[in-house]
C-alpha positions as CSV (number, residue, x, y, z in Angstrom):
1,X,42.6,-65.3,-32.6
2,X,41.3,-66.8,-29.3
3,X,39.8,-63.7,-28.6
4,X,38.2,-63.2,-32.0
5,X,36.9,-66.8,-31.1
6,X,35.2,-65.7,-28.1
7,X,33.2,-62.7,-29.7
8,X,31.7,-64.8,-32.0
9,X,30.9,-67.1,-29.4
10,X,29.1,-64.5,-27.7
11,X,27.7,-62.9,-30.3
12,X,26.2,-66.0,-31.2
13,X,24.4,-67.0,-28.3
14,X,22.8,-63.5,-27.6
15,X,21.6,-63.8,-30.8
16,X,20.7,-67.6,-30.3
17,X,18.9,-66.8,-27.0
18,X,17.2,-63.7,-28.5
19,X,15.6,-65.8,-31.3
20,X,14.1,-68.3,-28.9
21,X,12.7,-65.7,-26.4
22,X,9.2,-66.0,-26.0
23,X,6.2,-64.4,-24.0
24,X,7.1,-65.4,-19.7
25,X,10.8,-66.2,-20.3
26,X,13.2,-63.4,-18.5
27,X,14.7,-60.5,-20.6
28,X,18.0,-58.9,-20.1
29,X,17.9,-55.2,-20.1
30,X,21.0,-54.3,-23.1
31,X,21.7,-51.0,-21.2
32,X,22.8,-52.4,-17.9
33,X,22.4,-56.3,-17.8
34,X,19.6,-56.6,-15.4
35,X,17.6,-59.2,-15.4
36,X,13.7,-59.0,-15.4
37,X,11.2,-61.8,-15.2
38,X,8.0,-61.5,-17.1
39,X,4.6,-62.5,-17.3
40,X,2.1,-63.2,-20.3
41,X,-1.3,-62.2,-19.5
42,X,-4.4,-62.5,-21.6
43,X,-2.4,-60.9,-25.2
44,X,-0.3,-59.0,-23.2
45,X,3.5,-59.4,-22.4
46,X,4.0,-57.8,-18.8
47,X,7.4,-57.5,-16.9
48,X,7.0,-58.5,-13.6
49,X,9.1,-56.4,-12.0
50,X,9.5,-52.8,-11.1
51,X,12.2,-51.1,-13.6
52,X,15.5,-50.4,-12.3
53,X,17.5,-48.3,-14.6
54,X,19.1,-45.0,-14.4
55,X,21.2,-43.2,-11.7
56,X,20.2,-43.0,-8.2
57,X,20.0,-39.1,-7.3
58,X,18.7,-37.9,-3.7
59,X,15.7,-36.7,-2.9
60,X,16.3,-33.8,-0.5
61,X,13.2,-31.1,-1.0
62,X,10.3,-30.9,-2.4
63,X,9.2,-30.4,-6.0
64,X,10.6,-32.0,-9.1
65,X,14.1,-32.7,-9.2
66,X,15.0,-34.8,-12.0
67,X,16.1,-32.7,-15.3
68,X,16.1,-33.3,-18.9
69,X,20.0,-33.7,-18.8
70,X,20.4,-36.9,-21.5
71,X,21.1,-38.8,-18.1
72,X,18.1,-41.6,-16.9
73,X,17.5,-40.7,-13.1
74,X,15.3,-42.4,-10.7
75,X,15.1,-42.2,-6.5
76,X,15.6,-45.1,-4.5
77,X,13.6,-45.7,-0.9
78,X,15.4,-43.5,1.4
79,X,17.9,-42.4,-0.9
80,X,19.4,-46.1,-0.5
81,X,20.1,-48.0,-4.0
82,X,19.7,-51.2,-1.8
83,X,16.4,-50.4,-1.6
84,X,16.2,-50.4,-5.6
85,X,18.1,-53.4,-6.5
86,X,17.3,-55.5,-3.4
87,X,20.7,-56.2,-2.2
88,X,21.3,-56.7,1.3
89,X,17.9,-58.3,1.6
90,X,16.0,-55.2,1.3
91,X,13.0,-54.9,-0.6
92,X,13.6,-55.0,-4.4
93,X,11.3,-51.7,-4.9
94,X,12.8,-51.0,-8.2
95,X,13.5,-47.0,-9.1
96,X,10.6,-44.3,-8.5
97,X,10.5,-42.0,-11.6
98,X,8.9,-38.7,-11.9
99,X,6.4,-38.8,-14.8
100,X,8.6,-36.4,-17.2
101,X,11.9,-38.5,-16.4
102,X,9.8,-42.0,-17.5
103,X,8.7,-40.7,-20.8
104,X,12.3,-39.3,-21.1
105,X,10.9,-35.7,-21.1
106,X,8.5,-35.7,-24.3
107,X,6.7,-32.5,-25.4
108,X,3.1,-32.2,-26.0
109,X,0.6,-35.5,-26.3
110,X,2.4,-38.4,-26.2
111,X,2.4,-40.4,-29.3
112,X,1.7,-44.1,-28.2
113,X,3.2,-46.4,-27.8
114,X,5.6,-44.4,-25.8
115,X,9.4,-46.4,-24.6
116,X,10.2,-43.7,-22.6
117,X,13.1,-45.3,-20.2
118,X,11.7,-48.8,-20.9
119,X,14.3,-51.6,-22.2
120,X,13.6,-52.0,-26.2
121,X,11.4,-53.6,-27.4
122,X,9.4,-52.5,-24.4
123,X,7.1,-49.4,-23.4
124,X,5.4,-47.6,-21.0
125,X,1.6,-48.7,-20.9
126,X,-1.3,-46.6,-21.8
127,X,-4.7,-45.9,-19.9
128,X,-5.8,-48.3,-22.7
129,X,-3.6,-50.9,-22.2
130,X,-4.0,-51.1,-18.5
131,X,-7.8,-50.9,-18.5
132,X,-7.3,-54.5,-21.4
133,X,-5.2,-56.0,-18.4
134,X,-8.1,-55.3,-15.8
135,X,-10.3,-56.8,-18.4
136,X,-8.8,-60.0,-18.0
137,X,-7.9,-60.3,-14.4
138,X,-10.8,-58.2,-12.9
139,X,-10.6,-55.8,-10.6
140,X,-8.9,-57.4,-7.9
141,X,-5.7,-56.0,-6.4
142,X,-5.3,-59.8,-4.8
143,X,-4.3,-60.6,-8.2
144,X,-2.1,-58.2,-9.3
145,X,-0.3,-58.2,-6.2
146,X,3.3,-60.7,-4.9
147,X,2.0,-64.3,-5.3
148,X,-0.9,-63.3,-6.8
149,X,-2.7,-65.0,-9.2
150,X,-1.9,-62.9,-12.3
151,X,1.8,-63.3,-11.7
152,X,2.3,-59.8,-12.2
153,X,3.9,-59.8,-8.6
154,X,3.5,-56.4,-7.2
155,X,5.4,-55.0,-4.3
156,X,3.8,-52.7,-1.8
157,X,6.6,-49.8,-2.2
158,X,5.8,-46.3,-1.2
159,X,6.3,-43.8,-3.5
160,X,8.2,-40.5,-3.7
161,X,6.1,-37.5,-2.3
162,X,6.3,-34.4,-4.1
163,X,4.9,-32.3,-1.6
164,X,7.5,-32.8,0.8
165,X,10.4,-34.3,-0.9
166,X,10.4,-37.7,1.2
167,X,9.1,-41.3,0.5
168,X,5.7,-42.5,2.0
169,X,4.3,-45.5,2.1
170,X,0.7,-44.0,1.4
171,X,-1.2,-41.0,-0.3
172,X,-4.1,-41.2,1.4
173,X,-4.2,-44.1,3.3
174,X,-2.7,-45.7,6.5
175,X,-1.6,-49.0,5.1
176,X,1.1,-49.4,2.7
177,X,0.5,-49.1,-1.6
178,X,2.0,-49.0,-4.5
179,X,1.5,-46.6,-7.8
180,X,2.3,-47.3,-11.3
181,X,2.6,-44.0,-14.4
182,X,0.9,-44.6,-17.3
183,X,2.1,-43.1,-20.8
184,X,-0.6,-40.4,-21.2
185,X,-1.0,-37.4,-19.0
186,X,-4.0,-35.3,-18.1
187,X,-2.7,-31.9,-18.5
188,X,0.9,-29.8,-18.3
189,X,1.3,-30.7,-14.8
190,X,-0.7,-33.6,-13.7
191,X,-0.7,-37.5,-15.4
192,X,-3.1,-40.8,-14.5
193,X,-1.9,-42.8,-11.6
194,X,-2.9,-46.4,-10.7
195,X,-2.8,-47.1,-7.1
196,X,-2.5,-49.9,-5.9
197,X,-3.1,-51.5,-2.3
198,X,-3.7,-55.3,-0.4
199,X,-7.8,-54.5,-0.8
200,X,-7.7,-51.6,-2.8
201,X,-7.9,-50.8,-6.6
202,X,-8.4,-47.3,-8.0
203,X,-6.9,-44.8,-10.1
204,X,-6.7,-41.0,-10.3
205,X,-4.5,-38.0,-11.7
206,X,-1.7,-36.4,-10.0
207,X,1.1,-34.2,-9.9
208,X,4.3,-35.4,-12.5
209,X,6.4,-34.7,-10.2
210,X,5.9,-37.6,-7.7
211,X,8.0,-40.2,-7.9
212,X,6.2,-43.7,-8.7
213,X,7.6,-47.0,-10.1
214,X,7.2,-48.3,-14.2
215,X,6.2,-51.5,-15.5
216,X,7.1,-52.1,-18.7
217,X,5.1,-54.0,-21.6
218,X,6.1,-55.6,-25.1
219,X,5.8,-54.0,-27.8
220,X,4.8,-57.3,-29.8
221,X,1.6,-58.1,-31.3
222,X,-1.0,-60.1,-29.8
223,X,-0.7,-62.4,-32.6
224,X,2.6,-63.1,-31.5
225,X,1.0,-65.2,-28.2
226,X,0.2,-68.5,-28.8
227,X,-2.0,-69.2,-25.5
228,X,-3.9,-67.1,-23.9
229,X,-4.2,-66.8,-20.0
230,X,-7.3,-65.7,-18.9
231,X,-9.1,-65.0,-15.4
232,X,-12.6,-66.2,-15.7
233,X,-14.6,-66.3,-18.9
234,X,-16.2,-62.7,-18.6
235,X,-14.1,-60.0,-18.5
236,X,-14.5,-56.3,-19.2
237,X,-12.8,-52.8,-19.1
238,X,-12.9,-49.2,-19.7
239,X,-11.1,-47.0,-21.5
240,X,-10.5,-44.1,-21.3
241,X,-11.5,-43.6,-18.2
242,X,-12.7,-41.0,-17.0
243,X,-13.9,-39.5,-19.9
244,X,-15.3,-36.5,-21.6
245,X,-16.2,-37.2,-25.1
246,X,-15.8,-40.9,-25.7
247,X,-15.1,-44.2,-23.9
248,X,-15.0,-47.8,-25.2
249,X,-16.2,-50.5,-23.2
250,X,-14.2,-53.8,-23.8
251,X,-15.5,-57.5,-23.3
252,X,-13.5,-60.2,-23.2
253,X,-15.3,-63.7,-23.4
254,X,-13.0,-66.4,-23.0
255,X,-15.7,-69.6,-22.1
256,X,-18.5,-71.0,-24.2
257,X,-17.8,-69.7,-27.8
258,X,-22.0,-69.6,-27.9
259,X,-23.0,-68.0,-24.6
260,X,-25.3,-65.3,-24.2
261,X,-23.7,-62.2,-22.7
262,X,-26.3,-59.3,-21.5
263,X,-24.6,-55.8,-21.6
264,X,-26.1,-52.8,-20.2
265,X,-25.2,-49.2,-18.8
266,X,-26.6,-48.3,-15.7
267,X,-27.0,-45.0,-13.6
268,X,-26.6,-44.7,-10.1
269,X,-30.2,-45.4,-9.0
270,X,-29.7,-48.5,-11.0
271,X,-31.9,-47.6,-14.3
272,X,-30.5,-49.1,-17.3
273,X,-29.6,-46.2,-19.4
274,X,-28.3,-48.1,-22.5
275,X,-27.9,-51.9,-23.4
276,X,-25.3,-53.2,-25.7
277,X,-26.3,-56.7,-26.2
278,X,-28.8,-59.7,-24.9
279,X,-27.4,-62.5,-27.5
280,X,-24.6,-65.0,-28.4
281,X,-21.2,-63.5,-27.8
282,X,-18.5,-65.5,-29.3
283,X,-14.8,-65.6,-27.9
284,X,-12.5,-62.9,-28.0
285,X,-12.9,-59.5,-27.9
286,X,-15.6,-56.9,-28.2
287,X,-15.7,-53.1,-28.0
288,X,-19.0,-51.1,-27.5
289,X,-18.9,-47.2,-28.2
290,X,-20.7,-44.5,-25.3
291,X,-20.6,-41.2,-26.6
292,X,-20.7,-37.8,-24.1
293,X,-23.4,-36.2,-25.9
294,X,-26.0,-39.6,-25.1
295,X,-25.8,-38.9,-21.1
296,X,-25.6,-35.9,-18.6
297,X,-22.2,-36.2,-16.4
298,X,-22.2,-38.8,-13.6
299,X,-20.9,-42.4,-12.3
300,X,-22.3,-45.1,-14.4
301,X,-21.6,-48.8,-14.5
302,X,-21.2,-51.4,-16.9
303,X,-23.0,-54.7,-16.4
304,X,-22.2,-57.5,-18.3
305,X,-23.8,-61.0,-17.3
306,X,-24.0,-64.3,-18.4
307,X,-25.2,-67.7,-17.1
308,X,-21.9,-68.2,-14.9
309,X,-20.8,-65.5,-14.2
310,X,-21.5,-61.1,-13.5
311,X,-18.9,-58.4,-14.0
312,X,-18.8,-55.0,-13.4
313,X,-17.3,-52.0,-14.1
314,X,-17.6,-47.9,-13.3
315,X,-17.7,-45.2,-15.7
316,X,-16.7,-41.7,-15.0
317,X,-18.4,-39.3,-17.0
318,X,-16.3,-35.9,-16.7
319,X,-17.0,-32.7,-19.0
């Protein structure tokens, strides 16, 4: 009886505590009972931490090495789970997933959203969805990074190398970075990477079979945030990006509900190839259309300005 007691109890204030979650409270991962803080950001619901589920397997050549076996896997630094859960006082890097293993080893396009090895209720982000965050923190990796502004609190962590089977704090660079999968690949072998460093901001495509950290995101609506956090009153993004048929710019105007907002297109000798807008912009958000077929292949940027303030973006123009 006592014990039937205590399931209910506990049944009841899951439930209790599930009902009055909302967008920046923690979450509790079902699968394992891990703990993850979270951050709201513009619309967005972000968790701001690296995931840490699965089963710590060692990295010991090069390649991929994680297998479509009905078993989450993920590498810790130096084959150390300390060095994925933080214990010990080691950095809490979180796991490193190959891309395959993180969208739990789907076949052909992925259909978005995609949970892949997220919590649920939770899912791997798309190009998309990370360009709308950039629209409302702006490129700055200051932001994004621990004790940053955006409270999305990133670690520098390495990542897995695939060319040598061994963890690295760097691709390309001296000074240490972190990389993030999104949910859309480029082709069979290769997916979009974001890249992330203490001055540096960029993203490019890569071999699947690196091992990189996740960041999950809600899969609620944007109509279920009440207030919106915003960085600045002019923000913009790309997506996707690059591109080879069509890209969407995106402004976000969160000041003067009648300010005018100039948006043009500009080539690299700093003609303006197409303008979008010279008028009143109200809040919220607005998506402008560039088609392949309107401009030869290149690096262009987006320009939009207002009385305040001037963001930019680049456009990579790929066929």
């Amino acid at each position: 009886m006592r014990k039937t007691f205590y399931l209910l109890m506990l049944v009841f204030i899951c439930t209790n505590l599930k009902a009055q979650w909302k967008p920046g409270d923690n979450i509790i991962d079902s699968r394992d009972g891990q703990i993850y803080k979270t951050v709201q950001v513009g619309y967005q619901v972000w968790m701001a931490e690296n995931l840490n589920f699965g089963n710590i397997i060692p990295t010991t050549k090069a390649g991929a090495e994680m297998s479509d076996n009905g078993i989450v896997e993920k590498y810790c630094w130096d084959n150390d789970v300390a060095n994925c859960d933080g214990s010990g006082g080691k950095m809490k890097r979180g796991g490193f997933y190959e891309w395959n293993e993180a969208m739990q080893f789907w076949t052909g396009q992925p259909q978005l959203p995609v949970r892949g090895i997220c919590p649920e209720g939770w899912h791997i982000p798309s190009n998309t969805e990370w360009n709308e965050y950039f629209a409302f923190i702006g490129n700055s990796p200051q932001k994004m990074l621990d004790g940053g502004e955006s409270g999305f609190d990133a670690l520098l962590t390495g990542y897995r190398c695939t060319m040598t089977g061994s963890f690295r704090v760097s691709a390309m660079s001296s000074d240490t970075r972190t990389y993030f999968w999104t949910a859309e690949q480029t082709d069979i072998d290769n997916a979009p990477i974001l890249e992330l460093g203490a001055g540096s901001l960029q993203s490019f495509s890569f071999l699947k079979s690196v091992g990189l950290c996740i960041r999950c995101l809600w899969d609620g609506e944007s109509s279920d945030v009440e207030e919106i956090k915003t960085f600045g009153s002019l923000n913009i993004g790309v997506s996707p990006n690059p591109f080879d048929t069509e890209t969407t710019i995106t402004v976000l105007v969160n000041g003067n509900t009648n300010e005018k907002i100039r948006i043009d297109v500009y080539d690299l000798l700093g003609n303006i190839v197409v303008s979008f807008n010279d008028g009143i912009l109200r809040n919220g958000k607005h998506e402008f259309k560039i088609q392949s077929s309107d401009f030869p292949s290149g690096v262009y940027y987006v320009v939009a300005s207002s009385i305040n303030q001037i963001v930019k973006a680049p456009i990579y123009l790929l066929r």
